[in-house]
C-alpha positions as CSV (number, residue, x, y, z in Angstrom):
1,X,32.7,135.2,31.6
2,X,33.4,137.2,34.8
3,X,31.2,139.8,35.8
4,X,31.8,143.5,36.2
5,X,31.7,143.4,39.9
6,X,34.4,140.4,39.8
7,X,36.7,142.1,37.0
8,X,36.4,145.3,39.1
9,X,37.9,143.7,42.0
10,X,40.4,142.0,40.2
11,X,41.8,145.5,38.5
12,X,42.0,146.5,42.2
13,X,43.2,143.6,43.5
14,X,46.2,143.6,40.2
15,X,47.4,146.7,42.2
16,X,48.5,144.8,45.4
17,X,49.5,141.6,43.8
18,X,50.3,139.7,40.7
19,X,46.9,138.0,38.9
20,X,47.2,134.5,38.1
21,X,47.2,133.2,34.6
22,X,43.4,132.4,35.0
23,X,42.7,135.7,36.5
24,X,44.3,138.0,33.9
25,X,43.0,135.9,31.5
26,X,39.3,136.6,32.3
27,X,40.0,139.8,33.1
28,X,41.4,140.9,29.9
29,X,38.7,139.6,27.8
30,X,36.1,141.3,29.7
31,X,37.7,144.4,28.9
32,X,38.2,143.7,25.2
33,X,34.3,144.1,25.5
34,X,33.4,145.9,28.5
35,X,33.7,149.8,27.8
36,X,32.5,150.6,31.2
37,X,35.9,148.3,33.1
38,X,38.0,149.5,30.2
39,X,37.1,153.7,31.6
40,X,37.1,151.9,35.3
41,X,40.6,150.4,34.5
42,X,41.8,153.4,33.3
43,X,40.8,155.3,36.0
44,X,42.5,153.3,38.8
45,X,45.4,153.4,36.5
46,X,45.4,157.3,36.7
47,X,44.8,157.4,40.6
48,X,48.0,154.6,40.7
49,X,50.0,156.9,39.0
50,X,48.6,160.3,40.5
51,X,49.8,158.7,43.8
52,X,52.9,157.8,43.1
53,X,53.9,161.3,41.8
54,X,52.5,162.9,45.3
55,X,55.1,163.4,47.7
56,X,55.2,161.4,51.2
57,X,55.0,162.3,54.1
């Protein structure tokens, strides 16, 4: 199982690119059990969208 540090990176890095079937795969069982990357995952989600609703420059 991945660790919090790794699934952490890979939520950020799932912003920029697509995961591959391996990656998402860990990933999503960590958070099944992690509460702490579920709230972390969350919270990106919320910046991600917070962004995109700010207007450019």
């Amino acid at each position: 199982m991945k660790s919090c540090r790794e699934v952490h990176r890979l939520v950020i890095a799932a912003q920029d690119r697509e995961l591959g079937l391996t990656e998402r795969f860990s990933m999503r069982l960590h958070l099944m059990i992690c509460t702490t990357c579920r709230r972390f995952d969350a919270q990106i989600d919320l910046m991600r969208q917070a962004f995109r609703r700010f207007p450019g420059e």
